[in-house]
C-alpha positions as CSV (number, residue, x, y, z in Angstrom):
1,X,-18.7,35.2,33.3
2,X,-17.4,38.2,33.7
3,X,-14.2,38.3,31.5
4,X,-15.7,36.5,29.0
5,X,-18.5,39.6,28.9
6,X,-15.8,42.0,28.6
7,X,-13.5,40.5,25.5
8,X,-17.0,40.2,24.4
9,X,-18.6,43.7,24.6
10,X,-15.9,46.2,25.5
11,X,-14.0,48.1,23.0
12,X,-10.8,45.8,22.3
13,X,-7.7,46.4,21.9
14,X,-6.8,50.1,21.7
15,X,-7.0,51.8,17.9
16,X,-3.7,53.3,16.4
17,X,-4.8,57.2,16.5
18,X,-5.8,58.0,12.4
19,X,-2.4,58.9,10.7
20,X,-0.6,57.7,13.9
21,X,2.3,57.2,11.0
22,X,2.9,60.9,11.2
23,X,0.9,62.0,14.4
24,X,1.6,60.7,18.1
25,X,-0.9,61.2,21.0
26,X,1.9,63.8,22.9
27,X,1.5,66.1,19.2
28,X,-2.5,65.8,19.1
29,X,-3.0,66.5,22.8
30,X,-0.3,69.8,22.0
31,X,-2.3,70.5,19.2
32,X,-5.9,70.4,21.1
33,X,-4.4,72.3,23.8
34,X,-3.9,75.0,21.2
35,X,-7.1,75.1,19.7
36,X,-6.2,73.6,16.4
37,X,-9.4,72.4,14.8
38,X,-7.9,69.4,12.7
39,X,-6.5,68.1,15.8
40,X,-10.2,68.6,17.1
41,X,-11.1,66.5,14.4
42,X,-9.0,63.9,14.3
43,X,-10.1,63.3,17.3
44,X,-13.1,62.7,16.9
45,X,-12.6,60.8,13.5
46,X,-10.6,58.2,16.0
47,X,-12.6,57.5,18.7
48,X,-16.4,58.2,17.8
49,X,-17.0,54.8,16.8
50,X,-15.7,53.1,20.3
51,X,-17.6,56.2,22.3
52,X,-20.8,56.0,20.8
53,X,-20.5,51.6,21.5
54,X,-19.9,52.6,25.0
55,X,-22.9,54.8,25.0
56,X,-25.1,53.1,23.2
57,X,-23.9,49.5,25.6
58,X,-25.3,52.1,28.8
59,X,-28.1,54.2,27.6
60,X,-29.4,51.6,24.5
61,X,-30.6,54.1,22.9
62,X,-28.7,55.3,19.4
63,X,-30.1,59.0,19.7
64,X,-29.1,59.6,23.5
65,X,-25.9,57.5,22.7
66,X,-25.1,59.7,20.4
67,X,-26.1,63.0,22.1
68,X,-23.7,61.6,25.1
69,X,-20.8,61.4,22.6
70,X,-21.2,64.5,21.7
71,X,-21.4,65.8,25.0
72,X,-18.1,64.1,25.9
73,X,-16.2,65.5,22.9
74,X,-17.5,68.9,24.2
75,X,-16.7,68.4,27.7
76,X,-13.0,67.0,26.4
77,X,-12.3,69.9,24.5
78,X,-13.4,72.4,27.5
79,X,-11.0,70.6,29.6
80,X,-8.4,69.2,27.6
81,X,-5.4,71.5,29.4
82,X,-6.7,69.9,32.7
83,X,-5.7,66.1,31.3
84,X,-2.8,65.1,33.0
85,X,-1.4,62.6,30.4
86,X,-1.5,59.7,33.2
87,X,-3.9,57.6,31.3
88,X,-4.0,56.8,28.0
89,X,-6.4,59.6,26.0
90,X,-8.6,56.9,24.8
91,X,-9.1,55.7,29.0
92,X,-9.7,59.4,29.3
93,X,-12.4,60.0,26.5
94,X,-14.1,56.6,27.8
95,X,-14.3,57.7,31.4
96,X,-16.0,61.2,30.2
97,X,-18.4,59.4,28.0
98,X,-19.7,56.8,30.7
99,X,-20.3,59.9,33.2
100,X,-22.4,61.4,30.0
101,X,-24.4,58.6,29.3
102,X,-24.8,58.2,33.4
103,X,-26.3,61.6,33.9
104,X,-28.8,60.7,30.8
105,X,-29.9,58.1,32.6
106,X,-30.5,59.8,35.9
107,X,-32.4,62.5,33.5
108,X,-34.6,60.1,32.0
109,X,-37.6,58.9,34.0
110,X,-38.0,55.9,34.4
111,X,-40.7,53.6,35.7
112,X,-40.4,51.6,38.7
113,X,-38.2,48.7,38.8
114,X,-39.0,45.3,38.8
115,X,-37.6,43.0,42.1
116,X,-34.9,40.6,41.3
117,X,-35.5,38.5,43.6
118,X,-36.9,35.8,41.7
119,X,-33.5,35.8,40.1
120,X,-31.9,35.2,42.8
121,X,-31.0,31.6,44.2
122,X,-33.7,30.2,46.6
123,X,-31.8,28.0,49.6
124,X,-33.5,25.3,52.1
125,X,-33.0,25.4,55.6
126,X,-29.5,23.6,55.5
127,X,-27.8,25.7,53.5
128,X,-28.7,23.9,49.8
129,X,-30.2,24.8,47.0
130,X,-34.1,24.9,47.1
131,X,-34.0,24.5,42.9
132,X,-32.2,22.5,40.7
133,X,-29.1,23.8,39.2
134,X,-29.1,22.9,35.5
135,X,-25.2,22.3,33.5
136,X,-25.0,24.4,30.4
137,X,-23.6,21.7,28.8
138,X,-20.8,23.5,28.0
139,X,-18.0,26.0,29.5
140,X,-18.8,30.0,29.7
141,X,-15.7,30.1,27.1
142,X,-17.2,27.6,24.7
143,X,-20.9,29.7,25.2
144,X,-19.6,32.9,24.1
145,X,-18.1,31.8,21.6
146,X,-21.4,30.8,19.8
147,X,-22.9,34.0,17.7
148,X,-26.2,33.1,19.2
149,X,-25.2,33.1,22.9
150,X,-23.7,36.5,22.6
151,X,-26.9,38.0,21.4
152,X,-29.0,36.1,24.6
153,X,-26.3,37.6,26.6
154,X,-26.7,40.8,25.3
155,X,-30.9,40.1,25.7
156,X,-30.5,38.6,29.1
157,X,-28.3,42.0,30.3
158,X,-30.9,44.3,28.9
159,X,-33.9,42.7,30.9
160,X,-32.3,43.6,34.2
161,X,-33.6,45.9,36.2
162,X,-31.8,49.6,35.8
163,X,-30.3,49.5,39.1
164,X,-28.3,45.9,38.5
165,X,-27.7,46.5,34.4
166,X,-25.9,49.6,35.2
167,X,-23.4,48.1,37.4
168,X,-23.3,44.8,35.3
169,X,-22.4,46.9,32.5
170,X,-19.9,49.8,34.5
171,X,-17.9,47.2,35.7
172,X,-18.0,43.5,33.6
173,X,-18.3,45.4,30.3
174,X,-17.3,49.1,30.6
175,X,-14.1,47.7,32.8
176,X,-14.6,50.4,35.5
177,X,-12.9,49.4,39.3
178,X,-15.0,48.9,42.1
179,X,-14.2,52.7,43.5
180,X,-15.2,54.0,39.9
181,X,-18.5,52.7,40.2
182,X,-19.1,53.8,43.5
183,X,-18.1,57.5,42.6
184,X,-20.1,57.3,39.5
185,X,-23.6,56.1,41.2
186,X,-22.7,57.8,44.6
187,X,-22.6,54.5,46.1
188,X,-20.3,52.8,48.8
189,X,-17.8,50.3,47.3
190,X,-19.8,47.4,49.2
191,X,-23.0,48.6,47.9
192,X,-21.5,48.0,44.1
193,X,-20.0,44.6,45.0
194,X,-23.5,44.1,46.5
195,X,-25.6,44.8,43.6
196,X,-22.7,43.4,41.1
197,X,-23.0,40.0,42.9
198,X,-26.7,40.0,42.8
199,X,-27.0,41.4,39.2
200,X,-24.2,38.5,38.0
201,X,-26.7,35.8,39.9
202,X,-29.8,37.1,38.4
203,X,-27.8,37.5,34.6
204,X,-27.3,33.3,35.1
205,X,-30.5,32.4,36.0
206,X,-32.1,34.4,32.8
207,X,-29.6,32.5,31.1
208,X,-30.2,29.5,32.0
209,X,-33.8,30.0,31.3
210,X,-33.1,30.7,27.9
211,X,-30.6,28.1,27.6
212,X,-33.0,25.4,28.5
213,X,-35.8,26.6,26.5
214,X,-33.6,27.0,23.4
215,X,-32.7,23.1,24.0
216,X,-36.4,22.3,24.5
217,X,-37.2,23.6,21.6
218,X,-35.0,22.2,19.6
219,X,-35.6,18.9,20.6
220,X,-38.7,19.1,20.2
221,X,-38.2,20.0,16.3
222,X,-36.0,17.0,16.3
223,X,-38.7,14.7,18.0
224,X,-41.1,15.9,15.3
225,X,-39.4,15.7,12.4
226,X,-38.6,12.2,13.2
């Protein structure tokens, strides 16, 4: 699943900077450094639209998406003769962007989550499953690539708890590493795999729930219109 989530929701492949023809990322960074507002712009004009899918994926919410963007570009700017030039700008940009839209998120109140337990696989005493496990019928490849099972995907994600759809989307969407993550949330590293594992089995078996109702339903419009 979790590959397939990422070509499906991250970014892509890296945009050519806007007049890359005449302006490399070495000039633009020289040029921010030195406070040249076109540069500035350019900027942004490049990588607002891949920012503000990042922050809208974390916080889904377009106004606080696109107040973290803006908060990024600030924070950029500000700090712009501290970057290194070890990563790529755009790596750079995303990593300030996902700690924006995190600190939203630890702003906003929230209610109190929901268990996910009764997401999670049940077991009998000898180590099987308690429930049935249903075949999709089809490989994860051959799911995503259906328009309609990339929108449940994107449904499914959404309904998790906070806790297990920030993680989910930090590290199968947003790409982030394992140590990333745990910086980010001030977590251990085996607390993310924890909650990544859990949130990953809880994502299925929302899926499969839909899965199987969309195929009831549609044979039962098939049964009746016979």
């Amino acid at each position: 699943m979790r590959s397939m989530a990422m070509e499906d929701f991250a970014e892509g492949p890296a945009a050519e900077l806007v007049g890359a023809a005449t302006v490399t990322e070495a000039e633009l960074l020289a040029r921010l450094r030195a406070g040249d507002e076109e540069a500035f712009a350019t900027l942004v004009r490049t990588y607002s639209g891949r920012l503000l899918a990042a922050a809208r994926r974390l916080l889904r919410n377009d106004d606080d998406a696109a107040d973290a963007v803006q908060e990024a570009f600030m924070a950029a700017f500000k700090s712009m003769d501290g970057f290194q030039g070890t990563a790529r700008l755009s790596t750079w940009l995303h990593r300030i962007v996902i700690n924006a839209g995190l600190m939203k998120l630890r702003g906003n109140s929230r209610r109190p989550e929901e268990s996910i337990e009764d997401l999670l696989p049940r077991f009998d005493a000898d180590g099987c499953w308690a429930t049935d496990v249903h075949s999709w019928g089809a490989t994860s490849d051959e799911l995503l690539e259906r328009r309609e099972i990339r929108t449940m995907v994107r449904r499914c994600i959404d309904s998790l708890p906070e806790t297990y759809r920030t993680i989910l989307v930090l590290r199968d969407i947003e790409d982030l590493d394992t140590e990333e993550v745990a910086e980010q949330l001030a977590i251990t590293p085996n607390a993310v795999k924890i909650r990544l594992h859990r949130a990953r089995q809880a994502l299925r078996t929302l899926l499969d729930r839909e899965l199987h109702a969309t195929n009831d339903a549609r044979c039962t419009g098939v049964s009746a219109a016979v």
